[in-house]
C-alpha positions in Angstrom: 155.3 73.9 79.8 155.4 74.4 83.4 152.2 74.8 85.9 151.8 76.9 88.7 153.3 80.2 89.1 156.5 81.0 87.7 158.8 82.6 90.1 162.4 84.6 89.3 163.2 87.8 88.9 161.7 89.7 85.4 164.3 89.3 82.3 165.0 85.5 83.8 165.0 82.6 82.1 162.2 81.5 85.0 160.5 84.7 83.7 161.2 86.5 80.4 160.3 90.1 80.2 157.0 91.4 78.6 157.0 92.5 75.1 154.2 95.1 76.3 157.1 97.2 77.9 158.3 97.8 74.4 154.4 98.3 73.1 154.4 100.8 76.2 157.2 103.0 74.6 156.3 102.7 70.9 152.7 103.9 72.0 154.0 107.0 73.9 156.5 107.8 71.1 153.5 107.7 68.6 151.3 109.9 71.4 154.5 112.6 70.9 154.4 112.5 67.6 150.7 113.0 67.0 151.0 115.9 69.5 153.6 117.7 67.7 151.7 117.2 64.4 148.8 118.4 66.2 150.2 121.9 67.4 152.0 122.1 64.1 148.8 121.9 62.5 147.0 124.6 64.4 150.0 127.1 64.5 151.8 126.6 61.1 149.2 124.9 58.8 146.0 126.5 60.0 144.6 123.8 58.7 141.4 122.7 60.7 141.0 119.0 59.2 144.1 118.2 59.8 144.3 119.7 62.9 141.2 117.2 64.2 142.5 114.1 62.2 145.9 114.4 64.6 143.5 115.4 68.2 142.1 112.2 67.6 145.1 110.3 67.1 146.2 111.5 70.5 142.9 110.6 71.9 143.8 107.6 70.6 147.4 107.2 71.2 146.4 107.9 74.9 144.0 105.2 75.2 146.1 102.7 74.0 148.7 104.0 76.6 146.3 103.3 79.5 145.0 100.1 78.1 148.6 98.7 78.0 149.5 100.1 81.1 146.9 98.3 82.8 147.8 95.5 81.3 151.5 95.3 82.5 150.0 96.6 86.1 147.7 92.8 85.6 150.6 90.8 84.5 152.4 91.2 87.3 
């Protein structure tokens, strides 16, 4: 393993590209879907439980977005 800092451009073999990128994208596709479940629930369903069962899972969703976010914003 090499020490120091590794220096190329992102996707190199000097630096391979981040797996959080793809964690970034899997977490904003969740947020989407938790959404839509979420305004389906209010206006289709009417069905309060499941209506604050899916708000959190945005809540949620969205906090994981910023945490890995930050994360790639420290990496580099």
């Amino acid at each position: 393993m090499r020490r120091g800092r590794v220096k190329g451009p992102l996707g190199s073999i000097e630096r391979p590209a981040s797996p959080l990128h793809f964690r970034l994208v899997l977490a904003v596709f969740g947020a989407l879907v938790c959404l839509v479940g979420a305004v389906l629930a209010v206006t289709w369903a009417h069905s309060a439980a499941l209506t604050v069962v899916l708000a959190a899972g945005v809540v949620a969703t969205g906090l994981n977005i910023y945490w890995v976010s930050q994360r790639i914003r420290h990496e580099r």
